[in-house]
C-alpha positions in Angstrom: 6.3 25.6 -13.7 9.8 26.0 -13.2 12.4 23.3 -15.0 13.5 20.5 -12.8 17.4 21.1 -12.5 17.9 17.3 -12.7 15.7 16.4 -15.8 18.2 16.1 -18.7 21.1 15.6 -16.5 23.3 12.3 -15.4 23.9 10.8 -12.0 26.3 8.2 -11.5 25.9 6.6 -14.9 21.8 7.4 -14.6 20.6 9.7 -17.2 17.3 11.2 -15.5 15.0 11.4 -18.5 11.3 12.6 -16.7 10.7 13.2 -12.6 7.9 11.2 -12.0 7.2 11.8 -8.3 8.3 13.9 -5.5 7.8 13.2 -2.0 9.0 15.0 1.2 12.6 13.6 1.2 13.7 12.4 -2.0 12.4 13.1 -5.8 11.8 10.0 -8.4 12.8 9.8 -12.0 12.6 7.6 -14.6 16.0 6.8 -15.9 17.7 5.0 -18.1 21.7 3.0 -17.4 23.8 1.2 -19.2 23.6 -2.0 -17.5 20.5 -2.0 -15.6 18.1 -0.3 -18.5 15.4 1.9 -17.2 14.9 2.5 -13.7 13.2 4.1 -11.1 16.1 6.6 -9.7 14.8 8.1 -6.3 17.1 11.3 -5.6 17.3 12.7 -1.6 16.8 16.4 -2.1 19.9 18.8 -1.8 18.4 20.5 1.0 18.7 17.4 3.0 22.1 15.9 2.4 23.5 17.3 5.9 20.2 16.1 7.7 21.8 12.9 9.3 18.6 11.5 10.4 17.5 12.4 6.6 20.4 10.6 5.5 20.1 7.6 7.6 16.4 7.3 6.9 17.2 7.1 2.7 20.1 4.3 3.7 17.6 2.3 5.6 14.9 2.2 3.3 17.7 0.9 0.6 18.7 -1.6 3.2 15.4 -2.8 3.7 14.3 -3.0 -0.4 17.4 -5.1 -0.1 16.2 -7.3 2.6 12.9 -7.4 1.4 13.0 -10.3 -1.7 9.1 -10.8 -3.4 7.9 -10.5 -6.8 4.9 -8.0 -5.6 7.7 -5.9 -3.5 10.2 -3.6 -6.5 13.7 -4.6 -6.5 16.1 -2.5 -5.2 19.2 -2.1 -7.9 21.8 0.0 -6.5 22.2 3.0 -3.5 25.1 5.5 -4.1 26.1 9.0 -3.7 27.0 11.0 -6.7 31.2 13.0 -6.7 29.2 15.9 -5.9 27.7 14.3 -2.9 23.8 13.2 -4.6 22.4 10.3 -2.6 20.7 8.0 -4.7 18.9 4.8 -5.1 17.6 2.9 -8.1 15.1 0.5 -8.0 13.2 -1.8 -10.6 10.9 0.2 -12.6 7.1 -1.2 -12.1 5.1 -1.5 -15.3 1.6 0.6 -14.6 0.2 3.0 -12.7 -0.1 4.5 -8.9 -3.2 2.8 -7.5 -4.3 5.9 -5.9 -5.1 7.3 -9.1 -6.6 4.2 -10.7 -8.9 3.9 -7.6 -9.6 7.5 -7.6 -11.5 6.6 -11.6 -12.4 3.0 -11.5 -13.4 2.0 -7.8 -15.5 0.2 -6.9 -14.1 -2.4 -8.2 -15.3 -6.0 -9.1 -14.8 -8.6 -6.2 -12.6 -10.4 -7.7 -9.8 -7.7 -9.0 -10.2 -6.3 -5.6 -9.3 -10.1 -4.0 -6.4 -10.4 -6.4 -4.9 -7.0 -5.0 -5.3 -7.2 -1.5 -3.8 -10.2 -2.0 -0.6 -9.3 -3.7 -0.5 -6.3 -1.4 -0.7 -8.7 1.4 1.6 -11.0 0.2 4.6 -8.3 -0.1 4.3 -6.8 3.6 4.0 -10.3 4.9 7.5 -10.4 3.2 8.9 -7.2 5.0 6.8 -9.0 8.3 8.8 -11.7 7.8 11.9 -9.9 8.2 11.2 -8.1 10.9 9.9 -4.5 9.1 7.1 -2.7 9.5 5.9 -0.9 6.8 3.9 2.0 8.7 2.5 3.8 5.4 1.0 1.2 3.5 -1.1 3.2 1.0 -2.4 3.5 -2.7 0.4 6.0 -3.3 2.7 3.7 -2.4 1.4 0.9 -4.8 2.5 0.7 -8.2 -1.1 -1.3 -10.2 -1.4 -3.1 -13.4 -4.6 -3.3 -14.5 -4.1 -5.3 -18.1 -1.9 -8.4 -15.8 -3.5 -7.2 -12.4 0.0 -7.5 -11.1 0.8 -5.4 -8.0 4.4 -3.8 -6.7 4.9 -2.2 -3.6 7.0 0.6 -4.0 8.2 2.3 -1.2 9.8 1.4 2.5 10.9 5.1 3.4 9.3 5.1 6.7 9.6 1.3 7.5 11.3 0.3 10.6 12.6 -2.7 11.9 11.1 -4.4 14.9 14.4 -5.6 16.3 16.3 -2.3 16.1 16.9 -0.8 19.8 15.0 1.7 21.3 17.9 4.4 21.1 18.9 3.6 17.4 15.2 4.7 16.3 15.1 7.9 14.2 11.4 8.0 15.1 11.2 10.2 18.6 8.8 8.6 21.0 5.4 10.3 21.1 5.3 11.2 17.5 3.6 9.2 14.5 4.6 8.4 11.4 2.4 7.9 8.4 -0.5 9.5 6.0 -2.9 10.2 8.6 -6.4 8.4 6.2 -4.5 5.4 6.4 -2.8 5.2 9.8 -3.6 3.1 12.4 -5.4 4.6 15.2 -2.8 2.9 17.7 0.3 4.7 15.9 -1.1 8.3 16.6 0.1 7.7 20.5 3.8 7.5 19.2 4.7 4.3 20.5 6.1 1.2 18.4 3.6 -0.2 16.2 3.5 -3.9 15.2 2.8 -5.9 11.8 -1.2 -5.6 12.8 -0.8 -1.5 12.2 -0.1 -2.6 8.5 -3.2 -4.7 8.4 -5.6 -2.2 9.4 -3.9 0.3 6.6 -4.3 -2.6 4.3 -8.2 -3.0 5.2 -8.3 0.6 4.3 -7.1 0.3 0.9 -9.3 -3.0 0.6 -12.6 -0.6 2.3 -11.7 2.0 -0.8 -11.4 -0.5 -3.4 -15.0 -2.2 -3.0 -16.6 1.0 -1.8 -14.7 4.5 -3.3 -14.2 5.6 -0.6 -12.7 5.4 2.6 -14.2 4.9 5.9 -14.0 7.8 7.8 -15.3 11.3 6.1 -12.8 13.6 8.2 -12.5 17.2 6.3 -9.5 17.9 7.9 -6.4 16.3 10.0 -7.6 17.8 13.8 -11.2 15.9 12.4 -9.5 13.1 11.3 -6.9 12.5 14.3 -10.3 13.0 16.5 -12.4 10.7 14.6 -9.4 8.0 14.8 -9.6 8.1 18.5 -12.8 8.2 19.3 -15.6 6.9 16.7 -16.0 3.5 15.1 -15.1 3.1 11.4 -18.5 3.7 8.9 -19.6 0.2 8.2 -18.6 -0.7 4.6 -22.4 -1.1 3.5 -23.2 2.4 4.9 -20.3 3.9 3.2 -22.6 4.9 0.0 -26.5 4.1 -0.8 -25.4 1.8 -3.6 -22.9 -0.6 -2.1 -24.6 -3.8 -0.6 -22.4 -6.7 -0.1 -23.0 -9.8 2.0 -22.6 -9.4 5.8 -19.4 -11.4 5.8 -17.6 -9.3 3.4 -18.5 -6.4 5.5 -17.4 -8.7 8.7 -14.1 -9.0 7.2 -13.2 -5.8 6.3 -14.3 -4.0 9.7 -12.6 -6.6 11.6 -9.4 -5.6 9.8 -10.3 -2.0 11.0 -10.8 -2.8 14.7 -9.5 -0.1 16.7 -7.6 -2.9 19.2 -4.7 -4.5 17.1 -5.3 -7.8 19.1 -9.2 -8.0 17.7 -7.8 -8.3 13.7 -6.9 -10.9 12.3 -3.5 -12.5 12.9 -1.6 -11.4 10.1 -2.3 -9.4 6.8 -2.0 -13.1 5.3 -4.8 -14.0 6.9 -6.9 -11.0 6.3 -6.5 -11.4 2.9 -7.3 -15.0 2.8 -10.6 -14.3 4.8 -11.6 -11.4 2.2 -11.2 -13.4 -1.1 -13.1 -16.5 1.0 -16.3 -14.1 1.8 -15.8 -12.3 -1.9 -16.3 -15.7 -3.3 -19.1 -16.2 -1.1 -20.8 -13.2 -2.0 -20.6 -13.9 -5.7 -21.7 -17.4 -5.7 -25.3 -18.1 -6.6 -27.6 -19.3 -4.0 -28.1 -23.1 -3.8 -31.6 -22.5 -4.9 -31.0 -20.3 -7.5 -28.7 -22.7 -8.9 -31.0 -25.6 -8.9 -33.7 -23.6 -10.6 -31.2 -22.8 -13.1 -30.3 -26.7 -13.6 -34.1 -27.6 -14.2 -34.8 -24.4 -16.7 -32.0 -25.7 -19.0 -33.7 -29.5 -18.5 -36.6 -27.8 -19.4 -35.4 -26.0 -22.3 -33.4 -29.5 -23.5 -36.6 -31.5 -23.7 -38.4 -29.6 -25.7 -35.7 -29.6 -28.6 
């Protein structure tokens, strides 16, 4: 493998110690400043820096991480461009690591770590919702996880766009989606303008993994997938493997969030996430009766001390 030309190198006061992730616009390291200590310093690749939509795309998602205020949401630091002409943007660096890869070794997970992350999850796009930004690829990858504090921080808004932004200021070309196709919503494959309830059914997705490892179409490849998207219903959590059983409202829940019509989920991620940790809770509660034969065993056992 070929030395990154950046490693070891320093941008704007940024010394780039380790890349850390590369995606199809921009490269992140971890670096370290003066001022701000270690960050997260994403890098727009060289190739790119006369792309204008390019450009305008890495502005925007620094102007939305600026817009975008939550403790589950990383805060943006500082976007500049190098002497040499190096776009650049440096952001808090999250504690952790990606949840893809965490739910790729530990999931399923136990009810209530799964509540307390599609909680946080929900709580930071409700944040971009609030200001008018859809996220459009909510994913693991995109999730920076915790598991010693369980604290989540959503990473990434390179692809968000804002609802109120006119139709001819969109970098976005009608007809064409945006997004990692296993979590898209089936609505965004037409190309048209998706809404806050696209993000809900990516976050049901992530929600589907974490409680069953897996997600809930089996696609092999992206023609399969984009078909299956269209045209079949979502595999009903408690089908998606012999071994995961959980109570019908769980299940209720989750496919709801995955309805295929934005208008049948529920009406925000808030509220999807509330719903999900109610029927968790449910599900993990003992049943009345089981509970009052618990009560008289330990009267039992007390009376004959």
């Amino acid at each position: 493998m070929s030395r990154d030309p950046l490693t070891g190198t320093t941008i704007a006061g940024y010394s780039l110690e380790q890349r850390v992730g590369e995606g199809g616009t921009a490269t992140v390291y971890r670096a370290t400043h003066q001022e701000h200590g270690t960050v997260a310093l994403k890098v727009l690749r060289s190739k790119l820096r006369q792309d204008r939509t390019a450009v305008a795309r890495f502005l925007r998602e620094a102007s939305f991480g600026t817009r975008v205020q939550h403790p589950n949401v990383v805060r943006t630091i500082e976007l500049g461009e190098s002497g040499d002409g190096v776009h650049f943007l440096a952001i808090e660096w999250a504690a952790g690591e990606l949840l893809e890869g965490y739910a790729k070794t530990s999931a399923p997970l136990p009810p209530d770590e799964v509540a307390a992350i599609v909680k946080q999850i929900a709580d930071a796009v409700n944040a971009a919702h609030a200001n008018d930004i859809v996220h459009r690829d909510l994913k693991p990858e995109n999730l920076m996880y915790d598991p010693e504090t369980r604290n989540v921080k959503l990473l990434d808004f390179g692809i968000a766009t804002a609802t109120d932004v006119a139709p001819d200021e969109r970098l976005t070309r009608a007809g064409f989606f945006v997004g990692t196709l296993m979590y898209v919503a089936p609505e965004a494959l037409s190309g048209e303008i998706v809404t806050p309830a696209a993000d809900q059914y990516s976050l049901a997705c992530i929600a589907y993994l974490l409680l069953a490892g897996t997600l809930p179409y089996t696609a092999k490849s992206p023609r399969e997938m984009f078909t299956q998207l269209l045209s079949q219903p979502p595999i009903a959590l408690n089908k998606a493997k012999p071994d995961i059983a959980y109570g019908s409202s769980v299940e209720a829940v989750v496919m709801r969030g995955l309805a295929k019509d934005p208008k049948a989920r529920f009406t925000s991620v808030v509220d999807f996430a509330s719903a999900l940790t109610a029927a968790l809770e449910s599900d993990a509660a003992p049943e009345p009766d089981s509970a009052g034969l618990f009560s008289r065993m330990k009267g039992l056992f007390r009376g004959k001390n």
